[in-house]
C-alpha positions as CSV (number, residue, x, y, z in Angstrom):
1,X,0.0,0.0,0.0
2,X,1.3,3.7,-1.0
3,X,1.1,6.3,1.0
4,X,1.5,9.5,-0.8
5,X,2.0,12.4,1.9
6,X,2.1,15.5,-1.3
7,X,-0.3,16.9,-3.8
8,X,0.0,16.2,-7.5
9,X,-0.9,19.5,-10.0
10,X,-1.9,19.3,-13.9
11,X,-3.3,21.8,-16.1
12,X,-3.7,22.2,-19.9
13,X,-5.2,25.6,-22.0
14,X,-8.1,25.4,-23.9
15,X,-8.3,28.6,-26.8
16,X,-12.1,28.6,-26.4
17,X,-12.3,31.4,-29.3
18,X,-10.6,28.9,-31.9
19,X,-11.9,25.6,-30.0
20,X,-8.3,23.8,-30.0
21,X,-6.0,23.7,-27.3
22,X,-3.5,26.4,-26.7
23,X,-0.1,25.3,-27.1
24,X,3.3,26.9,-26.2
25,X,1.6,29.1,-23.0
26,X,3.8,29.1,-20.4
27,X,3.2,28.0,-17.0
28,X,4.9,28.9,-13.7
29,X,4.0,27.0,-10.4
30,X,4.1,28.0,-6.4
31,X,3.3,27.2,-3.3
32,X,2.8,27.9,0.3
33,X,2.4,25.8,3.7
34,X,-0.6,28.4,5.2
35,X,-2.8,31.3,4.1
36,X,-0.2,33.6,5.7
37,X,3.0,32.3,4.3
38,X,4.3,33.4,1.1
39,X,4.9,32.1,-1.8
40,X,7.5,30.4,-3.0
41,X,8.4,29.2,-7.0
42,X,8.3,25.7,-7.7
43,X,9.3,25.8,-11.2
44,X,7.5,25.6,-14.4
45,X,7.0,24.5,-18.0
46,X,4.4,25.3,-21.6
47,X,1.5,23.6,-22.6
48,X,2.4,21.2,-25.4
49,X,0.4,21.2,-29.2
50,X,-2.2,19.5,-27.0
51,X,-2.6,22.5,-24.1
52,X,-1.7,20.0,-21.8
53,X,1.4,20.8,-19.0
54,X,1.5,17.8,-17.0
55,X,5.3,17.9,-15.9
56,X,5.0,20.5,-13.3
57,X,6.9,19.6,-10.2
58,X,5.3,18.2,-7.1
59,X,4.9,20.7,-4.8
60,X,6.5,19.6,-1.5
61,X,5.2,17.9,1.9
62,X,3.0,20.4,3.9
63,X,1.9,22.4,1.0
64,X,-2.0,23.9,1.6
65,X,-2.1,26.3,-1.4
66,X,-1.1,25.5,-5.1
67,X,-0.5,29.2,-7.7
68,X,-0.6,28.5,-11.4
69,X,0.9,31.8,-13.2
70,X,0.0,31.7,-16.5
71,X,1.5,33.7,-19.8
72,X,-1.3,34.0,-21.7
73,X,0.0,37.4,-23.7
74,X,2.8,36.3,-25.9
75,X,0.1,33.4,-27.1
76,X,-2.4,36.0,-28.2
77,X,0.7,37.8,-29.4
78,X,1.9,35.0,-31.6
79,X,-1.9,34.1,-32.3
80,X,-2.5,37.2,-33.8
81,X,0.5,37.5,-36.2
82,X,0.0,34.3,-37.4
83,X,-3.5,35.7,-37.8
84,X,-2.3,38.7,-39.9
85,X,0.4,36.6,-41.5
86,X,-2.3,34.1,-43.1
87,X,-5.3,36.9,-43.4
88,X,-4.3,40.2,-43.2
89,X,-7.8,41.5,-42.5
90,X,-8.0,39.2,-39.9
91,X,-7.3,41.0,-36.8
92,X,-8.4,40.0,-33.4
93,X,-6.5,42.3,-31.1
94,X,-4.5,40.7,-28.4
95,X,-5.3,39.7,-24.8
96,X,-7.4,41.9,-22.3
97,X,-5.8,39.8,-19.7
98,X,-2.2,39.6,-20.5
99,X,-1.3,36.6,-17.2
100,X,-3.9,34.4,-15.2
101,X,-3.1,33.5,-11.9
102,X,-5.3,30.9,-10.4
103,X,-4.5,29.8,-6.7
104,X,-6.1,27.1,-4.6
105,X,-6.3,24.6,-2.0
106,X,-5.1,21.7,-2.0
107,X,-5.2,18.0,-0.1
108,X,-2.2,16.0,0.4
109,X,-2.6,12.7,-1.8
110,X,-4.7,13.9,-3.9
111,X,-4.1,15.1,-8.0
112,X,-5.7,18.5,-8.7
113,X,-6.1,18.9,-12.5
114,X,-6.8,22.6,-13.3
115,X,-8.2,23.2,-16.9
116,X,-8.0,26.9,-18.3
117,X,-10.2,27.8,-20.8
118,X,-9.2,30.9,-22.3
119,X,-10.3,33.8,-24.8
120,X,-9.0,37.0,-25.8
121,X,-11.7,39.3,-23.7
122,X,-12.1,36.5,-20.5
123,X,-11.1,33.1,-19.0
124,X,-12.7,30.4,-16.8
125,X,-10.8,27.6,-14.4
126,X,-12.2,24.4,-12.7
127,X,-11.1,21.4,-10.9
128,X,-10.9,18.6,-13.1
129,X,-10.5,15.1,-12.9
């Protein structure tokens, strides 16, 4: 029997403008042990051709909060010269929101997989499975 004493963290971007997954966002990761402590950078990675980021680092033993820092400005950035690049009259501005921070709770043992689904003008989060 496995004991697992630490929280596991996933995410992946969903471009719910295009309806395809938002590859090459970049995703930084931190953690705290308490609502008063601060926070401290775990590390990070980018969502793959799929939107998925599923090599972030474990965060360690005693960890109650989770922060997922996301760069969602140089992927509207790059969206929209492409955009131009392929149809010049095509031009839907860049992010509103140029980073998404999401922070939450989390329970030792368990995986918390935490889908963004993204747009140029707003943004949603949830706890997946």
């Amino acid at each position: 029997m496995s004991t697992r004493t630490t929280a596991s963290v996933s995410t992946h971007v969903l471009d719910t403008s295009l309806g395809r997954p938002a590859g090459g966002v970049a995703v930084r990761l931190l953690a705290r042990s308490g609502r008063e402590a601060a926070w401290r950078a775990l590390g990070g990675s980018a969502t793959d051709a799929d939107g998925r980021c599923a090599d972030l680092p474990a965060p360690p033993e005693g960890t109650t909060h989770v922060r997922l820092d996301f760069a969602v400005e140089p992927y509207f950035e790059k969206r929209q010269a492409d955009a131009q690049r392929d149809a010049p009259a095509n031009r839907d501005g860049g992010a509103f929101f140029p980073e998404v921070t999401v922070a939450f709770a989390v329970t030792p043992g368990e995986h918390h997989h935490v889908p963004l689904l993204l747009s140029p003008f707003g943004y949603s989060v949830y706890r997946g499975s």
